[in-house]
C-alpha positions in Angstrom: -5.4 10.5 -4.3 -2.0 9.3 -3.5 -1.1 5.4 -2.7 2.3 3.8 -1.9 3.2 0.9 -3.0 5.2 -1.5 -0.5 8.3 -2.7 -2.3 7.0 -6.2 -1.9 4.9 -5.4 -5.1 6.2 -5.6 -8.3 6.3 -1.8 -9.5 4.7 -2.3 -13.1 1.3 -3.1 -11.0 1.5 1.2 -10.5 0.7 1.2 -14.0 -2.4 -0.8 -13.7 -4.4 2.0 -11.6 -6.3 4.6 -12.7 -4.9 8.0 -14.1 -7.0 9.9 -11.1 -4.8 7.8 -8.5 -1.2 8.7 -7.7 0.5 5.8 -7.3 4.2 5.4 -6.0 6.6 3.1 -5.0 8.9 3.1 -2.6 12.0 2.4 -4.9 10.6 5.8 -6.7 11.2 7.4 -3.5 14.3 6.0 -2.6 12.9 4.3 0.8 14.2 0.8 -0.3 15.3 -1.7 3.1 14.0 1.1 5.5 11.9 -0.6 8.1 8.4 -0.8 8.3 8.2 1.9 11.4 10.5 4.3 9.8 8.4 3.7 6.4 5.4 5.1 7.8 7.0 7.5 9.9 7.9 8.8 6.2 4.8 8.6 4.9 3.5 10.6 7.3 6.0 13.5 6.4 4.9 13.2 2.7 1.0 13.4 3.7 0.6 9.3 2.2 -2.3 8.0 3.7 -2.3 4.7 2.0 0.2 1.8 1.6 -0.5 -1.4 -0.4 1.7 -4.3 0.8 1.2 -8.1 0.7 3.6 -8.1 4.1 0.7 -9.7 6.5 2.8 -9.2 9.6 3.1 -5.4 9.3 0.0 -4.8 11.3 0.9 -6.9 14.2 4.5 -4.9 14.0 3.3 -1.8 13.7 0.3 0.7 15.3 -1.3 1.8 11.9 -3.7 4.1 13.6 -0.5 6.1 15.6 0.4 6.8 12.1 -2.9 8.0 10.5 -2.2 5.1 7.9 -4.4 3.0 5.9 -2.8 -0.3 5.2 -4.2 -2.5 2.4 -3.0 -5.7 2.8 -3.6 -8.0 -0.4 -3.8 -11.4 0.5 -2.6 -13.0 -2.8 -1.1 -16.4 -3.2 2.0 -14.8 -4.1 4.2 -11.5 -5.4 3.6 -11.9 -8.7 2.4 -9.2 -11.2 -0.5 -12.1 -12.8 -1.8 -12.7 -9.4 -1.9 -9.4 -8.3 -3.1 -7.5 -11.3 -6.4 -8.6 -10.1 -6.5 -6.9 -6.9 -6.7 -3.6 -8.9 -10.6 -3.3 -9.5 -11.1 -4.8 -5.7 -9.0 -1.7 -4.2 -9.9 0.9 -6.8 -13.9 0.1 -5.4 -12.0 0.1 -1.7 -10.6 3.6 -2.5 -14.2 5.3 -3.1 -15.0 4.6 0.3 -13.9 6.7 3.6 -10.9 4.7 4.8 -9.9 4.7 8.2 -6.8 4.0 9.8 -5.6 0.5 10.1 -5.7 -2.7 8.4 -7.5 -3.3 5.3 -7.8 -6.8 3.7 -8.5 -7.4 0.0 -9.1 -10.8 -0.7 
């Protein structure tokens, strides 16, 4: 399974998944600035079904379900790599489900 990190997240967190999970980045991809419509229109052509993000506002931006997208939105204090590093058990559990489309929230 394939996820895409938002580059809002600090990229070491890839490392914290799973070997069964592909994770990427958008730096890896070379999708840095783009805008959030254009970033899923991209995910799309690269069959991504999954972004993780901490950007709240994207799903009041954007219609996730146009895009066959599920956005998991982690709603940590902050960006950094201590506070997020503990989102990782939460959303690998998350990904053993059938996501749908739209926003997810990991608290």
């Amino acid at each position: 399974m394939k996820l895409l990190l938002d580059e809002n997240l600090p990229k070491k967190l890839k490392y914290r998944f799973h070997e069964k999970y592909e994770v990427l980045t958008v730096p890896d991809l070379g999708w840095s600035g783009i805008k959030n419509g254009d970033l899923l229109k991209r995910m799309e052509s690269k069959d991504l079904k999954i972004l993780l993000s901490i950007d709240k506002n994207m799903s009041h931006q954007q219609n996730l379900e146009k895009y066959n997208v599920s956005l998991i939105v982690l709603n940590s204090k902050d960006a950094r790599y201590a506070s997020l590093v503990a989102f990782v058990p939460r959303i690998e559990k998350l990904l053993e489900t059938v996501l749908k489309a739209g926003l997810i929230i990991v608290d």
